[in-house]
C-alpha positions as CSV (number, residue, x, y, z in Angstrom):
1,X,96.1,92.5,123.0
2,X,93.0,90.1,121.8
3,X,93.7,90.8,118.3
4,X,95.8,87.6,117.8
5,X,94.4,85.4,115.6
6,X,90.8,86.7,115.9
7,X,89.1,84.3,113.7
8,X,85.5,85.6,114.5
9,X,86.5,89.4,113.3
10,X,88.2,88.1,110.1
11,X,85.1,85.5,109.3
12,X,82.7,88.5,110.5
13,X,84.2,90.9,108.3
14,X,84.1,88.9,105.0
15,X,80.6,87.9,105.4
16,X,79.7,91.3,105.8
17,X,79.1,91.9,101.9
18,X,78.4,88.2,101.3
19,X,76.7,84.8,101.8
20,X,79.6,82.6,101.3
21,X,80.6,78.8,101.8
22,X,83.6,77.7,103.9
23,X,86.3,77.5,101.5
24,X,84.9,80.7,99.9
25,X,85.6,82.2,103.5
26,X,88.8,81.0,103.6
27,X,90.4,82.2,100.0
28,X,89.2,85.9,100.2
29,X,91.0,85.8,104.0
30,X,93.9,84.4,103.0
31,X,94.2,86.3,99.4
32,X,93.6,89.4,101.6
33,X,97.1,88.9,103.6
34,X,100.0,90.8,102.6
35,X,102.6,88.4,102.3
36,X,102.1,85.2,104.8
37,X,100.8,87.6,107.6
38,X,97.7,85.9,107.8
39,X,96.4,82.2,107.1
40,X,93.6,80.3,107.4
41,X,93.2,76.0,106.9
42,X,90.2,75.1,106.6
43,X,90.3,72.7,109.9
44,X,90.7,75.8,111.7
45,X,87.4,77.3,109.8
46,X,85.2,75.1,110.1
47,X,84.8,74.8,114.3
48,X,85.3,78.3,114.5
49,X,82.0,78.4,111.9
50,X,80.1,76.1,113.7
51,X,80.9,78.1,116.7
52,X,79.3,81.0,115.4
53,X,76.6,79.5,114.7
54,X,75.8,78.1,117.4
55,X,75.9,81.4,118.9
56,X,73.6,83.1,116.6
57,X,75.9,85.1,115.5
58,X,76.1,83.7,111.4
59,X,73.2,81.4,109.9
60,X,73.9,78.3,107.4
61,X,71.8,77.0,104.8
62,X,72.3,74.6,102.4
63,X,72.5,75.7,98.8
64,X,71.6,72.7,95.9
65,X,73.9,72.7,93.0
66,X,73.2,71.5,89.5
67,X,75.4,68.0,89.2
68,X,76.8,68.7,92.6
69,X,76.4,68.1,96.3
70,X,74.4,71.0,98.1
71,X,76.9,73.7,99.5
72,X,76.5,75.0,103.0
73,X,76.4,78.9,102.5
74,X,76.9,81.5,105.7
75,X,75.8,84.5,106.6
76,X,75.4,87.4,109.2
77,X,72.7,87.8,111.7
78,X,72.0,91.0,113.2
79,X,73.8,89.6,116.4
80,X,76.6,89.0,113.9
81,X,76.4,92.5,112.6
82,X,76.7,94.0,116.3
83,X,79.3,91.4,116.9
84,X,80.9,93.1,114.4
85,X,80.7,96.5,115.1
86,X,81.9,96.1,118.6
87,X,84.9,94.2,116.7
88,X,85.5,96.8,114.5
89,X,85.3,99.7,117.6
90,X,87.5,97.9,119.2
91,X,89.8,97.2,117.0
92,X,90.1,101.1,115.3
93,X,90.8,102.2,119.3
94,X,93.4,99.3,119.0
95,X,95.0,100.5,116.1
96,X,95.2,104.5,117.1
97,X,96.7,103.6,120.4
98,X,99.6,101.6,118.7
99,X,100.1,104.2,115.9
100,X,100.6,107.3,118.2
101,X,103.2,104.8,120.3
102,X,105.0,104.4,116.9
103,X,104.6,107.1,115.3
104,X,104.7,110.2,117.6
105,X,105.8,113.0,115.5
106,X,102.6,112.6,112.9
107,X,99.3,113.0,112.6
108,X,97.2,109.6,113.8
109,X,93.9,108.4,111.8
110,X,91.7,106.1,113.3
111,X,90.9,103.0,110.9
């Protein structure tokens, strides 16, 4: 199961809609959780980020604010969005094997 605590998928998946700064990243995954299911600190962000990067996978740039320090913004690469889609494969033939296992007797979507 490599679905445990897959911090690239989760940071993949939110900035595919949008360019977003760290603790940006952070809130929508954590307000996203049902309960406490899943939770993301920031100190486990931010090497996970830089990881990413570094693999060409997300770009940063800096953003200037008016009265504030700049913001580092992320986004997707293309690598990132095929990153992604492998993810996402991967994760819906993931998810159909474990719903026939518990749930025999019905009908099984994929997603």
């Amino acid at each position: 199961m490599d679905f445990r605590g897959d911090l690239d998928a989760l940071i993949l998946g939110v900035l595919q809609q949008d360019a977003l700064h760290g603790y940006e990243i952070s809130r929508r995954i954590n307000q996203s959780s049902q309960g406490d299911a899943i939770r993301v600190k920031e100190s486990q962000l931010y090497p996970v980020l830089h990881r990413l990067e570094a693999e060409g996978r997300i770009t940063a740039d800096w953003i200037p604010q008016e009265g504030k320090p700049a913001r580092k913004v992320y986004r997707l690469t293309d690598e990132g969005r095929r990153a992604l889609a492998a993810k996402q494969a991967n994760w819906a033939r993931f998810t159909a094997s474990v719903n026939a296992l518990l749930f025999p007797t019905r009908e099984v979507r994929n997603g």
